[in-house]
C-alpha positions as CSV (number, residue, x, y, z in Angstrom):
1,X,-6.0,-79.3,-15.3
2,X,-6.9,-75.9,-17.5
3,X,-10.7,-75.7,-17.3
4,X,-12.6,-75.7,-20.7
5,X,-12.7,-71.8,-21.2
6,X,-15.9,-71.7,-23.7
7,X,-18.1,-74.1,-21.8
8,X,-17.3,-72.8,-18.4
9,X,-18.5,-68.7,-19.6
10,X,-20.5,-66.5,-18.0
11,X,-22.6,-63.6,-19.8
12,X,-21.3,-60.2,-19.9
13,X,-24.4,-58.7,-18.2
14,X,-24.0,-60.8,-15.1
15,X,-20.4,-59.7,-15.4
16,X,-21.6,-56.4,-15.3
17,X,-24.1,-56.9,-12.5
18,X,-21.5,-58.6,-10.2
19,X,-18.1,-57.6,-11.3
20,X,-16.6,-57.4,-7.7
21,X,-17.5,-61.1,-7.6
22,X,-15.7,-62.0,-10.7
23,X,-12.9,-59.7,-9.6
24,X,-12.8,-61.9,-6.4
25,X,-12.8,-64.7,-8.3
26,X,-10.1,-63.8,-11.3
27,X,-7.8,-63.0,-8.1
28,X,-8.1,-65.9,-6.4
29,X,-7.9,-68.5,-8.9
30,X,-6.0,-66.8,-11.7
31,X,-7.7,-68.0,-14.2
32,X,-9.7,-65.8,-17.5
33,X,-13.2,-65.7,-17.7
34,X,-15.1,-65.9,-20.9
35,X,-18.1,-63.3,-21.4
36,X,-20.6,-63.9,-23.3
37,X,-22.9,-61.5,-25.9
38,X,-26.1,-63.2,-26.9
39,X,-25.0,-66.7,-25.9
40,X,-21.6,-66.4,-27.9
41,X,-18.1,-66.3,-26.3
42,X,-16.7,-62.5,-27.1
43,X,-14.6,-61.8,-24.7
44,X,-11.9,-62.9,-21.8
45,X,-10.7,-61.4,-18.9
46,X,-8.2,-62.2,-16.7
47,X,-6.3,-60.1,-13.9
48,X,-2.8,-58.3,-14.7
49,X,-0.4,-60.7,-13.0
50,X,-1.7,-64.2,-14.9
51,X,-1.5,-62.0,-18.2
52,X,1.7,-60.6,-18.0
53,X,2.4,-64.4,-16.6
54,X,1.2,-65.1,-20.3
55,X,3.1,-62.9,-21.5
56,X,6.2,-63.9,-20.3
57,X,5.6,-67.7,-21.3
58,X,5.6,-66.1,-25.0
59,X,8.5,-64.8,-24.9
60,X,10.4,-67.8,-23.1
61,X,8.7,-69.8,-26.0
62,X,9.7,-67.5,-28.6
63,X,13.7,-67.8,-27.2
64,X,13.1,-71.4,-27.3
65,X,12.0,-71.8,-31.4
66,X,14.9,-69.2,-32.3
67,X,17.7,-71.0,-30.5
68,X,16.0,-74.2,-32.0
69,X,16.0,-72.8,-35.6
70,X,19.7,-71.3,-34.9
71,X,20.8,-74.8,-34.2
72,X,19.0,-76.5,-36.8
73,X,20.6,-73.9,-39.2
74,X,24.1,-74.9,-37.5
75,X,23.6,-78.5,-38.0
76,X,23.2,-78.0,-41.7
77,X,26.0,-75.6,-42.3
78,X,23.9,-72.5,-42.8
79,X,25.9,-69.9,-40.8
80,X,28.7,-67.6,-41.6
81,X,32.1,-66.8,-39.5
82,X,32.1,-63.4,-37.0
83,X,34.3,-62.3,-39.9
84,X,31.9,-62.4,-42.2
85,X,29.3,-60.7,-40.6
86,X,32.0,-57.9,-39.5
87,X,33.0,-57.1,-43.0
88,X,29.2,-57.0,-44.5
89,X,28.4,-54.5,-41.3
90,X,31.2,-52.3,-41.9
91,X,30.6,-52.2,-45.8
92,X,27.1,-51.6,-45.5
93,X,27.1,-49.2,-42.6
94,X,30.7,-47.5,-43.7
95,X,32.7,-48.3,-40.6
């Protein structure tokens, strides 16, 4: 289970003050910290490896809605033969 980010913070001067804890600590779970200015979430930071993680669960997700929209789109007739396409590429790039 994700921990609630905002209620489990921590204030950016203690992050300051004890960053090679918190470094410690983003390694070994994984998992962002919020910081804190004046009592108010501002910031998260989390170690290289869970964001590009993030980053790749994006992209997957992205993949996902496009192939979902392309088969929508197929299911209700909105496409166009290989032909097609070929003939408004060559006219519009003059091959």
């Amino acid at each position: 289970m994700m921990k609630n980010l905002v209620e489990d913070s921590n204030s950016l001067t203690d992050f300051r003050r004890r960053t090679s804890i918190f470094l410690g600590q983003l390694r070994k779970s994984g998992q962002p910290l919020v910081l804190t200015v004046k009592g108010k979430a501002q910031l998260v930071v989390q170690d290289a490896g869970s964001y590009q993680d993030l980053l790749d669960l994006i992209d997957r997700l992205e993949a996902i809605e496009g192939i979902k929209k392309g088969l929508k789109d197929a299911k209700h007739g909105r496409t166009r033969s290989i032909q097609e396409v070929a003939s408004e590429k060559q006219r519009k790039y003059g091959l």
